[in-house]
SERO-4910 file (N, C-alpha, C, O; in steps of 0.05 Angstrom, whole numbers):
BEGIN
 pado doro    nc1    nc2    nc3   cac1   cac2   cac3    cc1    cc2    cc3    oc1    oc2    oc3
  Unk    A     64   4302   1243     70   4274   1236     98   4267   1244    103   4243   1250
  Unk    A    118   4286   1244    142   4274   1241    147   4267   1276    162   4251   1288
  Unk    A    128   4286   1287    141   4278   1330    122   4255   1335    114   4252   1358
  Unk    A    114   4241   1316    105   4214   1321    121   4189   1314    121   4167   1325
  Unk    A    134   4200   1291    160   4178   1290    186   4185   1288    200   4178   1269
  Unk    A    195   4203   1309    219   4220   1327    220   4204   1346    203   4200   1364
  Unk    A    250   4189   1341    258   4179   1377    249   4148   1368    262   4132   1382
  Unk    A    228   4130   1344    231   4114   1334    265   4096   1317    281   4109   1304
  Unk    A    266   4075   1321    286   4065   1312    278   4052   1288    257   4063   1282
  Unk    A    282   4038   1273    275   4038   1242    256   4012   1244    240   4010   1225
  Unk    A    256   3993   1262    244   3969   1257    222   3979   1277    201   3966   1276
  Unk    A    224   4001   1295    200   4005   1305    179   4025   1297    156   4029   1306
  Unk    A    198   4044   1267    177   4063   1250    163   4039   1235    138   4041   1232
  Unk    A    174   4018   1226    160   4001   1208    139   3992   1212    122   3987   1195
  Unk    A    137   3985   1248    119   3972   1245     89   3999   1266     67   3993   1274
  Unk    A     98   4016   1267     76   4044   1267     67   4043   1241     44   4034   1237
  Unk    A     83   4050   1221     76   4059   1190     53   4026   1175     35   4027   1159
  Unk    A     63   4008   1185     44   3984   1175     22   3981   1195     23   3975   1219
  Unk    A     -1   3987   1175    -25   3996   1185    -49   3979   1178    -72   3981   1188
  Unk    A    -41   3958   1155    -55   3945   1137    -52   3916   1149    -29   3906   1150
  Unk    A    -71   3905   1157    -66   3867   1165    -46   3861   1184    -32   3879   1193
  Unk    A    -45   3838   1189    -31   3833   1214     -4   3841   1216     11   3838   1196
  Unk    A      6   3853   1241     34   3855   1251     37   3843   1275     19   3847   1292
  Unk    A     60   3826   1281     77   3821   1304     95   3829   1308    113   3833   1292
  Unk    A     96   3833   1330    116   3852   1338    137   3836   1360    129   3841   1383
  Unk    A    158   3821   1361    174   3814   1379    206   3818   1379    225   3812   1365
  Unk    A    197   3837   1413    222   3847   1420    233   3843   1457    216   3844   1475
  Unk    A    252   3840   1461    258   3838   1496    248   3864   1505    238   3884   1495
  Unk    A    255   3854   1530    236   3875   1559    252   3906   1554    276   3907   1551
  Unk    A    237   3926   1555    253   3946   1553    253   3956   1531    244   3979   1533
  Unk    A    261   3947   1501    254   3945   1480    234   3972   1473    238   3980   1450
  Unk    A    214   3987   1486    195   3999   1469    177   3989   1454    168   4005   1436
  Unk    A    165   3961   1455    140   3952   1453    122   3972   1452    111   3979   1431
  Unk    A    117   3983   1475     83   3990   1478     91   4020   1474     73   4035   1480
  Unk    A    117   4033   1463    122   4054   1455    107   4054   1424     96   4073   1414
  Unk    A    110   4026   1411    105   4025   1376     71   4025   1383     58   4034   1364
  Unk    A     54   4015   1410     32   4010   1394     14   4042   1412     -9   4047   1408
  Unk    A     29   4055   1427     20   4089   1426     23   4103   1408      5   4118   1401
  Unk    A     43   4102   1398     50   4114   1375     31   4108   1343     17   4123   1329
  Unk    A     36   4086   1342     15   4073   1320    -10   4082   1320    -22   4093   1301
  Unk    A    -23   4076   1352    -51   4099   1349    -52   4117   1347    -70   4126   1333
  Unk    A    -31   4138   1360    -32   4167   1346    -21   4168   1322    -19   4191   1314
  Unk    A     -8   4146   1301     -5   4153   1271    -37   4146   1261    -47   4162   1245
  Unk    A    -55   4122   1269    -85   4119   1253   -102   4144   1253   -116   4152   1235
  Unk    A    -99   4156   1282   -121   4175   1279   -110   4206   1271   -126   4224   1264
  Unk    A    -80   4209   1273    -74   4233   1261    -60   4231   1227    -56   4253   1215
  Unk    A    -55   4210   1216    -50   4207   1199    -72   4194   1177    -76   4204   1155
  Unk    A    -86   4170   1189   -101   4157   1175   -128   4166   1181   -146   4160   1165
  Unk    A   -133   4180   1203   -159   4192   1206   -174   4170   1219   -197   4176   1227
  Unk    A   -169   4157   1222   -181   4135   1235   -196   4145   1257   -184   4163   1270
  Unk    A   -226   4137   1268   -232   4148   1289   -233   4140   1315   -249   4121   1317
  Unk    A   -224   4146   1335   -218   4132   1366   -229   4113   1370   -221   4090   1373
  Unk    A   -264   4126   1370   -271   4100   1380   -276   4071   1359   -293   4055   1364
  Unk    A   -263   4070   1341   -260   4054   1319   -229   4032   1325   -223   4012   1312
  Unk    A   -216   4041   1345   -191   4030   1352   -197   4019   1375   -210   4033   1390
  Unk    A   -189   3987   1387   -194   3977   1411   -154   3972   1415   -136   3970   1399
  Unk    A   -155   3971   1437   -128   3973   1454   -131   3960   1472   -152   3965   1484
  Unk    A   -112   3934   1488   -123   3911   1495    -90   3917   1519    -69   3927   1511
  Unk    A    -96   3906   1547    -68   3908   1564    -79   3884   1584   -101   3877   1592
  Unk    A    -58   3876   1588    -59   3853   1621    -61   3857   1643    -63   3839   1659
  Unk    A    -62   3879   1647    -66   3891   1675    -71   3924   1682    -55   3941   1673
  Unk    A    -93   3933   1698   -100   3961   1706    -73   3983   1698    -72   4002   1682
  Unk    A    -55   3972   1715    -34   3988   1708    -19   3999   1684    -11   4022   1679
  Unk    A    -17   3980   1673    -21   3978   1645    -29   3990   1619    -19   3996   1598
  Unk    A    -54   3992   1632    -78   4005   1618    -75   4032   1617    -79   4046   1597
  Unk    A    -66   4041   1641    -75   4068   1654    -52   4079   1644    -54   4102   1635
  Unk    A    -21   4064   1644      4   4079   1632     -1   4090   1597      7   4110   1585
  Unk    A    -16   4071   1589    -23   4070   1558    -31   4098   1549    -24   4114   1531
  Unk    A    -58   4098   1578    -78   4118   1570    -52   4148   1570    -42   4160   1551
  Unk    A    -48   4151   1593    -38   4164   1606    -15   4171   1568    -24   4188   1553
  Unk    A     11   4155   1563     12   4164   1542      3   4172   1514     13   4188   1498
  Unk    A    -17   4157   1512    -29   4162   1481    -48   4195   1484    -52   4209   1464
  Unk    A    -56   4202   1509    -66   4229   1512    -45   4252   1518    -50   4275   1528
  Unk    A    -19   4241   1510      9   4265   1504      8   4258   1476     22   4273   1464
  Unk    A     -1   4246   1466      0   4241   1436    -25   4256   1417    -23   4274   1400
  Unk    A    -44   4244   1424    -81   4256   1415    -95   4271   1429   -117   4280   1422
  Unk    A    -83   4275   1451   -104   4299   1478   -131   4283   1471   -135   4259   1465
  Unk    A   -147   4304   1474   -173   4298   1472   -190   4266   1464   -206   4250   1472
  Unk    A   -174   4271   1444   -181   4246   1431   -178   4213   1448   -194   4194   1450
  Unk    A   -159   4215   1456   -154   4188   1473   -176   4187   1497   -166   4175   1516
  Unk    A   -199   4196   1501   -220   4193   1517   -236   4169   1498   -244   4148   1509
  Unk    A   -240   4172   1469   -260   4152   1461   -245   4131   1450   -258   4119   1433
  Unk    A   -223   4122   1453   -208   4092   1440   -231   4078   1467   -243   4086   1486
  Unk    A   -227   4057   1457   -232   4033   1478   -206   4015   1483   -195   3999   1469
  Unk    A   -200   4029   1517   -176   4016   1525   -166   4010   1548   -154   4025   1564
  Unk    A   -172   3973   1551   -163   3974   1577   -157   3940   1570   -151   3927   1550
  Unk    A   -165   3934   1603   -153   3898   1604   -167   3876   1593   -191   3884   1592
  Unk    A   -167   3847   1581   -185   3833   1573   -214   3841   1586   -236   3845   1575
  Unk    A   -209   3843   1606   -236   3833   1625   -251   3855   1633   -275   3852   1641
  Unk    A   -233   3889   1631   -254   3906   1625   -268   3915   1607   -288   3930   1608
  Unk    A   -254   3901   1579   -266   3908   1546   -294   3885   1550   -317   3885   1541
  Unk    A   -282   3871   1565   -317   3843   1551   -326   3854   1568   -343   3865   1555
  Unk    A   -331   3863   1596   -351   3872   1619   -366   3887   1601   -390   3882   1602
  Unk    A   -353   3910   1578   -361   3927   1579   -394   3921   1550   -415   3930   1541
  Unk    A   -373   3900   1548   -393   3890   1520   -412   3872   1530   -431   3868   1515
  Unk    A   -409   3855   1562   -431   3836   1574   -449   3854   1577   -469   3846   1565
  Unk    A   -452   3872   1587   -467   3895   1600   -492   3903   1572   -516   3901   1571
  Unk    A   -476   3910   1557   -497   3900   1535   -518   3884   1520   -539   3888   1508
  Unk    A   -498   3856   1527   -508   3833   1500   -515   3810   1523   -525   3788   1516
  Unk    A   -511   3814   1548   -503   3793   1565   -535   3776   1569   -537   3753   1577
  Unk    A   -555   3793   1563   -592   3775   1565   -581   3760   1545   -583   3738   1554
  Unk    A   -573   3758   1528   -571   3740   1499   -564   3710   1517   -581   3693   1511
  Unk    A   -549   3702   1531   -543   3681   1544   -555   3681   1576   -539   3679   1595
  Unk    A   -576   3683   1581   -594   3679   1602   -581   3696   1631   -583   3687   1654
  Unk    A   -567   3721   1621   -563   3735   1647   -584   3766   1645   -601   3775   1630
  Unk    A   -570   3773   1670   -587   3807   1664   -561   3830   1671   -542   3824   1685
  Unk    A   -565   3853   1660   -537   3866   1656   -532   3876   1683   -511   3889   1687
  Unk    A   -551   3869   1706   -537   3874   1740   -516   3862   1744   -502   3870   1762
  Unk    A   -507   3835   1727   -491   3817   1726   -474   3820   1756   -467   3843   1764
  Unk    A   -466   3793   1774   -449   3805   1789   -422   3786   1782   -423   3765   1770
  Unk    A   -396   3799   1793   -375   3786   1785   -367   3776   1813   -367   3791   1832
  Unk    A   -358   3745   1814   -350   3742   1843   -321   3737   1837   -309   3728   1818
  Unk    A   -310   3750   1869   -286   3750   1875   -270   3718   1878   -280   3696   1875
  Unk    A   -247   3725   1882   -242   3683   1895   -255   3681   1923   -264   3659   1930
  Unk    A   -256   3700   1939   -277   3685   1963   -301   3689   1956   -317   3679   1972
  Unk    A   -313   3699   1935   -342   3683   1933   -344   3662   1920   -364   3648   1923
  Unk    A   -315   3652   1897   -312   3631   1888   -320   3598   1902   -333   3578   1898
  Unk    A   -297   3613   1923   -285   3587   1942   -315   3590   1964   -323   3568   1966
  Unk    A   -322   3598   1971   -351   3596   1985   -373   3577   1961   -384   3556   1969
  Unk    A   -376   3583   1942   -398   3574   1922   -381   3549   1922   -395   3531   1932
  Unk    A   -355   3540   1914   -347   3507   1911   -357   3491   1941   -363   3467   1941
  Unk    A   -357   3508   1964   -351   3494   1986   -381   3485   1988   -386   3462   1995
  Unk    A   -408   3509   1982   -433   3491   1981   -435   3473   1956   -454   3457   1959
  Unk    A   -424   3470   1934   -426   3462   1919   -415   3421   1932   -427   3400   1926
  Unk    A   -397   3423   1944   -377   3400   1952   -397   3389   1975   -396   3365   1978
  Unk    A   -418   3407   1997   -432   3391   2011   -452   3391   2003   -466   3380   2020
  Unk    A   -467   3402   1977   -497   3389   1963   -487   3365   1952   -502   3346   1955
  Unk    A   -458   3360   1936   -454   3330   1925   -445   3317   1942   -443   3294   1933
  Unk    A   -434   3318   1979   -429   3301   1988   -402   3293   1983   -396   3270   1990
  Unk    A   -383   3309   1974   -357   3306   1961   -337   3313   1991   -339   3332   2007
  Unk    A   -322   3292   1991   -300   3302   2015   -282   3318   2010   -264   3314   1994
  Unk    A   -285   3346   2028   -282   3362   2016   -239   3359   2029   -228   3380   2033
  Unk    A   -224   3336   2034   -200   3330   2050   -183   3323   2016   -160   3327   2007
  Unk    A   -204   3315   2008   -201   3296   1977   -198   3322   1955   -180   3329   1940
  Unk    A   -225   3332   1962   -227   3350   1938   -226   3375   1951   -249   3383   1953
  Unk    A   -208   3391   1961   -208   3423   1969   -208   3441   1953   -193   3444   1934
  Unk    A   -232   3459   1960   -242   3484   1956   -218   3489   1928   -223   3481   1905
  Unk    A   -191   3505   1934   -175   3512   1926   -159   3491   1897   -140   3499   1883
  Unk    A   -168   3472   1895   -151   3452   1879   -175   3453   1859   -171   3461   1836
  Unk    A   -196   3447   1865   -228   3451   1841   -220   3476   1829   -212   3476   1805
  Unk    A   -220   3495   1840   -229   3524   1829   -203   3526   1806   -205   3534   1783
  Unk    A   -175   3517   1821   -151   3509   1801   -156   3501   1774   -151   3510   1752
  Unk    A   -171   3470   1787   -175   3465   1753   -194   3468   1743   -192   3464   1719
  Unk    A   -220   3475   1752   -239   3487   1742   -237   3511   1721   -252   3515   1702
  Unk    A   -212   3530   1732   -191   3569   1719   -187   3545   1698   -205   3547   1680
  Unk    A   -170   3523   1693   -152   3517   1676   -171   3509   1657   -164   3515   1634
  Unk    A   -198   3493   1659   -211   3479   1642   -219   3510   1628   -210   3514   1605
  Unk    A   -236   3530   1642   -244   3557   1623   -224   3568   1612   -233   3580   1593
  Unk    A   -195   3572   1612   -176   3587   1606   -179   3566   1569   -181   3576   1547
  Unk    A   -179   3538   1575   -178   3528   1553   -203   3522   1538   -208   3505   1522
  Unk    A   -220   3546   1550   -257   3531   1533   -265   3507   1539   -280   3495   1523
  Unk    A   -260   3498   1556   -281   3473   1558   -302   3477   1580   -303   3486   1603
  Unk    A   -311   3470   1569   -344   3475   1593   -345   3450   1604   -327   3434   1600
  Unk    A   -370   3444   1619   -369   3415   1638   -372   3393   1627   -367   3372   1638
  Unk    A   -385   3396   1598   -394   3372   1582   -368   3362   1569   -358   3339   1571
  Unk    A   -359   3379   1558   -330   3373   1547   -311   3366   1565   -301   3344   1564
  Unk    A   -304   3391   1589   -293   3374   1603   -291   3345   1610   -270   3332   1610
  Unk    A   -320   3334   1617   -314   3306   1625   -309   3295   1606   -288   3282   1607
  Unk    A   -322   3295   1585   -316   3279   1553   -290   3281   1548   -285   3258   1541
  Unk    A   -260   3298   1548   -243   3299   1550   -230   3279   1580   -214   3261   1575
  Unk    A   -236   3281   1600   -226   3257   1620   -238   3238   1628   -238   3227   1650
  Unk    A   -252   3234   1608   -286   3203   1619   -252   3183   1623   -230   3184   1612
  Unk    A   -266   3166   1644   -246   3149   1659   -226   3146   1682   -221   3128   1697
  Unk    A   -216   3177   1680   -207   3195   1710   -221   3197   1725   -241   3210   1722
  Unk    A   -215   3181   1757   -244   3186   1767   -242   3217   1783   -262   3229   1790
  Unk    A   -217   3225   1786   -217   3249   1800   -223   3269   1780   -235   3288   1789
  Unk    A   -219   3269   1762   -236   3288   1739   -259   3295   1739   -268   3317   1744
  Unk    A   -275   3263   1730   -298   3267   1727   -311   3271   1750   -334   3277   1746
  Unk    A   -303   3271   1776   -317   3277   1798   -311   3310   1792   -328   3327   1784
  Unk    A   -289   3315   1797   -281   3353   1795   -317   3362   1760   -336   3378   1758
  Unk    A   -308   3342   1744   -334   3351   1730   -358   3363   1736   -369   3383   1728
  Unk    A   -365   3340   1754   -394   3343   1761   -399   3359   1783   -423   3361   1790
  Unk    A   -372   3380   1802   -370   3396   1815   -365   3421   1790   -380   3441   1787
  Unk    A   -352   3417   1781   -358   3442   1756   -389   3445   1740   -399   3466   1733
  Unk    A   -396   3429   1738   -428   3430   1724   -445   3443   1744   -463   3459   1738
  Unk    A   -437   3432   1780   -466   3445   1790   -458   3472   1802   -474   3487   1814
  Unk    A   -427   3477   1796   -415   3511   1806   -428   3526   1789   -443   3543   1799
  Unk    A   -427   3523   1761   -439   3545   1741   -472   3541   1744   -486   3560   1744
  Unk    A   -478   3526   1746   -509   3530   1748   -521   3537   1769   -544   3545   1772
  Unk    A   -492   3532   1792   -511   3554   1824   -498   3588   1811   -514   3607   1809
  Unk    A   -474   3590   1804   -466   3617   1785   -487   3634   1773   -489   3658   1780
  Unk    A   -505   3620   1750   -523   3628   1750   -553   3636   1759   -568   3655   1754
  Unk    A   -554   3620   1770   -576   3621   1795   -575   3650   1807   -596   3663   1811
  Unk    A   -549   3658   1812   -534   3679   1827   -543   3704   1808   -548   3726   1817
  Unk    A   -542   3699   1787   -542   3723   1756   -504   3733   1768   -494   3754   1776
  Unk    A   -494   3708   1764   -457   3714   1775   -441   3697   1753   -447   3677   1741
  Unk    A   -418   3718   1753   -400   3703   1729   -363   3699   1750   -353   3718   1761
  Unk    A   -357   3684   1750   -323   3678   1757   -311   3701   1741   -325   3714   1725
  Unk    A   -287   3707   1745   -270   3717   1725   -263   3707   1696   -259   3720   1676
  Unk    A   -262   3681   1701   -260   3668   1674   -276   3664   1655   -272   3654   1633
  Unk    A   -308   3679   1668   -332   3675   1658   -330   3694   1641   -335   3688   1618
  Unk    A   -321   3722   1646   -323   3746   1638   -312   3741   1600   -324   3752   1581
  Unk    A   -293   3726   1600   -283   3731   1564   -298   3707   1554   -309   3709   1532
  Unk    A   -299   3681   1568   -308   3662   1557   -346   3671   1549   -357   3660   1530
  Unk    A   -355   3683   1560   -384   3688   1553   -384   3715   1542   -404   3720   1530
  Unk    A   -366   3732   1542   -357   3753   1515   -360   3732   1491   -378   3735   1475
  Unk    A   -342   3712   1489   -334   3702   1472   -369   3682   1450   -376   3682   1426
  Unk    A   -380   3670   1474   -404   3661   1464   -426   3679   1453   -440   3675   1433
  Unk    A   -426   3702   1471   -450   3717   1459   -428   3725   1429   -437   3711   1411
  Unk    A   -410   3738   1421   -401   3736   1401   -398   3724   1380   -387   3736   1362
  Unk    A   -407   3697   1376   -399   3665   1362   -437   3653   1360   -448   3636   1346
  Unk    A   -448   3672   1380   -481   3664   1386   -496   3688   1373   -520   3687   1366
  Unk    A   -489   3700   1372   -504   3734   1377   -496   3751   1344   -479   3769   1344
  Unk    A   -511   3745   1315   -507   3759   1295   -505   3786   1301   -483   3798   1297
  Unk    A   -526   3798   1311   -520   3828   1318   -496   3839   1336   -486   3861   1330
  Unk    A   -486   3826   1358   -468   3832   1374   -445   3834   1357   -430   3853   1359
  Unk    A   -440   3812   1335   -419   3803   1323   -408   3820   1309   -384   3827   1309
  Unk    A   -427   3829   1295   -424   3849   1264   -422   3881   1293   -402   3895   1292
  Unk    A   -437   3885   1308   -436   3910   1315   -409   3920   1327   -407   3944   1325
  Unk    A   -383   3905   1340   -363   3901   1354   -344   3895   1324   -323   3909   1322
  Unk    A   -349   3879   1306   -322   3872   1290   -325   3895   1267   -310   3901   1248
  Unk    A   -342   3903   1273   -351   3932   1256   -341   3961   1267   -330   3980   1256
  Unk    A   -347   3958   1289   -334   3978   1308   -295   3972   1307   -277   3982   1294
  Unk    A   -297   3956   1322   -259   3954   1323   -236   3949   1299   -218   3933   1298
  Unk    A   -245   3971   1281   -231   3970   1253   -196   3958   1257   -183   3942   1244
  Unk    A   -186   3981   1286   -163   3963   1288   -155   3952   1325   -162   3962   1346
  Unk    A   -137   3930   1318   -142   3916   1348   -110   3923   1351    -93   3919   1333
  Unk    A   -101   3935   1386    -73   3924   1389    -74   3918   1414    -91   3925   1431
  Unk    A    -55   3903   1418    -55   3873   1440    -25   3878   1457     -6   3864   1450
  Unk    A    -21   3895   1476      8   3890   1490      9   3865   1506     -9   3850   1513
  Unk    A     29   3865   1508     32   3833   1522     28   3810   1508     22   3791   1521
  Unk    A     30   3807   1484      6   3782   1471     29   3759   1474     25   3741   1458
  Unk    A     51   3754   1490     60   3724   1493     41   3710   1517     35   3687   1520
  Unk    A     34   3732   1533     18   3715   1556    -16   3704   1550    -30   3690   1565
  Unk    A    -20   3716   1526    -51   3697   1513    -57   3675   1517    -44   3658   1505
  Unk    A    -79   3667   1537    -90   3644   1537   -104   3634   1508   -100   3645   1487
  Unk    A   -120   3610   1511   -137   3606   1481   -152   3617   1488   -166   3623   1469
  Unk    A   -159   3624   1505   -193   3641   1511   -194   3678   1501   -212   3689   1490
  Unk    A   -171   3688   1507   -159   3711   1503   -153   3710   1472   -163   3725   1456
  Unk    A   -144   3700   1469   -129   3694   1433   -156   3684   1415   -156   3688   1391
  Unk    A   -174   3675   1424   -202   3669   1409   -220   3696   1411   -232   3704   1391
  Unk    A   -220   3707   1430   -238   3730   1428   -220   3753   1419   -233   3774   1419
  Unk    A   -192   3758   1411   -188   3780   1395   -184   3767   1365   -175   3782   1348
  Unk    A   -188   3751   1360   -191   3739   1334   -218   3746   1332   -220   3766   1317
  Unk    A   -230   3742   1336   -263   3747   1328   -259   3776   1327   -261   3787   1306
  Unk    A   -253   3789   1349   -263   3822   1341   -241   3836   1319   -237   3860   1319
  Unk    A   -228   3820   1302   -206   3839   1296   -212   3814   1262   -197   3814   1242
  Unk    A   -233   3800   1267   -236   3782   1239   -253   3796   1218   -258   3779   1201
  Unk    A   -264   3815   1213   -274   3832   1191   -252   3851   1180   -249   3849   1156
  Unk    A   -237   3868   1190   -215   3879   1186   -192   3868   1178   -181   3873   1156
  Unk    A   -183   3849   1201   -156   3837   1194   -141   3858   1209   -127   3845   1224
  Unk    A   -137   3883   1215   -120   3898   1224   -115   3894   1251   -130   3903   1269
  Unk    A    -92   3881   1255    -93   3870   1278    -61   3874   1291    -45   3859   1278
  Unk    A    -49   3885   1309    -24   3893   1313    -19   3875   1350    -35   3874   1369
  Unk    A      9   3862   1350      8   3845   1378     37   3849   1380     53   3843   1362
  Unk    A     45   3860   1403     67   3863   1413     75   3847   1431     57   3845   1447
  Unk    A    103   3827   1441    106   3815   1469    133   3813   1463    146   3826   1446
  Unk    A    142   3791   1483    158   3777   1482    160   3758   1493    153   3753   1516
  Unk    A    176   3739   1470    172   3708   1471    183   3699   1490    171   3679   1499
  Unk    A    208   3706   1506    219   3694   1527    204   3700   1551    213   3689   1571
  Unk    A    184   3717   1554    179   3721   1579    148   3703   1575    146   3698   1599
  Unk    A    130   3694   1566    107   3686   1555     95   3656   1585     95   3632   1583
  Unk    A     89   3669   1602     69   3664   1627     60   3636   1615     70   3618   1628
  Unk    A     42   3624   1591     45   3607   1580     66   3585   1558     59   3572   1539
  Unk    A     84   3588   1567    104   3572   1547     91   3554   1538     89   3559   1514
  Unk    A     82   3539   1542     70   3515   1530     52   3517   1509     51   3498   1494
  Unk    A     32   3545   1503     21   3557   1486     30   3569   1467     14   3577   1450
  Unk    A     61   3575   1465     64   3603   1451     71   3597   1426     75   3617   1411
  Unk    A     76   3567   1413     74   3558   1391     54   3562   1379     55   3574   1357
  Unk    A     22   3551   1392      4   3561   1383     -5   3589   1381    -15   3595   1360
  Unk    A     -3   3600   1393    -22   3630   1394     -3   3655   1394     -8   3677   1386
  Unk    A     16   3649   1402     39   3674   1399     47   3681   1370     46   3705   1363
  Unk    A     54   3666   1358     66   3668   1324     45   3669   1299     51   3670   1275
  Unk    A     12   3668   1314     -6   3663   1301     -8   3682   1280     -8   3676   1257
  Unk    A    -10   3699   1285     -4   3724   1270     12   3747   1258      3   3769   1253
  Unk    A     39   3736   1255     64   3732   1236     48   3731   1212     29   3719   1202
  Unk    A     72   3759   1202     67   3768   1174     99   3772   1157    100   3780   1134
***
């Protein structure tokens, strides 16, 4: 126990040792962030007994992920094979693959890249007849990312800009993208958490089996949380409460968000 909080500084044993309900964690770059939330998992499962695969571990990027792994298995050996731990979008893959018939797909699911994106808007722009000089490929799919990053789907979307006419036209190019999407049995990237997020909010059994499973949630990076990101670890981390988020505020990819979703979980 003690070469787990060796080489800790006192505000960063504190928040290893608090294990109970929410912690935030904000500190600058460099700092040892993602030192407190390796450490923390090897204090749950060697201290608290907690069991791996009972802990979800959440990163922004492959690299990321893989440094995490890479340390927490100098910490637990063996053990760091069954946490569940990687990027938004490989934790929901891993849970679409499962639950994903619940919302009219099949678990072959395919994921398209941005050039299958920007190919699907471009037939999409000559079945509506849309100039595509006016409305390019690249500027739709823009705000199309931005409308999913914030949950709005096509109905909402327009209901949110009824009157815009460049909106509501980009609308009715978003309504018939997802429905050739599915046609496809294909999800965007943005599809991947936002329909995590529905079968979760849709799906009693999915709900309880995942917020039952991830007794505790930790989140590196959490200043760059979208609402889409910040809604689906709220759900998996809402039966527990044990919920741990490290970042920092000055660096936060969304500034404009970080009032909302960054401080959300301040204790």
């Amino acid at each position: 126990m003690q070469e787990l909080i060796e080489g800790l500084n006192e505000k960063q044993k504190e928040a290893v040792l608090e294990t109970q309900g929410p912690c935030l964690v904000i500190a600058g770059a460099g700092s040892g962030k993602t030192k407190v939330l390796t450490h923390k998992i090897a204090y749950l499962i060697a201290k608290k007994h907690i069991a791996p695969w009972n802990i979800l571990a959440i990163t922004f990027t492959n690299k990321a992920a893989n440094e995490m792994k890479e340390r927490v298995e100098k910490l637990v050996e063996n053990a760091a094979k069954d946490i569940w731990m990687g990027t938004f979008h490989s934790i929901c893959v891993r849970i679409l693959r499962k639950y994903i018939d619940c919302i009219g797909f099949n678990s072959s699911f395919l994921i398209f890249d941005t050039s299958d994106q920007r190919t699907l808007i471009k037939e999409c722009l000559k079945t509506l007849g849309v100039d595509d000089k006016l409305f390019n490929d690249r500027s739709v799919l823009a705000e199309i990312s931005n409308a999913k990053n914030e949950m709005l789907e096509p109905k909402a979307y327009l209901a949110k800009y009824a009157g815009d006419y460049r909106k509501e036209k980009i609308a009715e190019i978003y309504h018939l993208y997802q429905r050739r999407l599915k046609e496809n049995n294909a999800l965007d990237f943005d599809d991947i958490i936002n329909d995590t997020i529905k079968i979760l909010t849709q799906n009693a059994e999915a709900l309880e089996y995942y917020t039952e499973k991830f007794q505790y949630v930790l989140v590196d990076e959490y200043q760059d949380t979208n609402k889409a990101q910040f809604m689906l670890v709220s759900i998996l981390a809402s039966k527990y409460g044990n919920i741990t988020v490290v970042g920092d505020n000055d660096q936060g990819i969304y500034s404009f968000r970080r009032s909302r979703y960054f401080q959300y979980f301040k204790f």
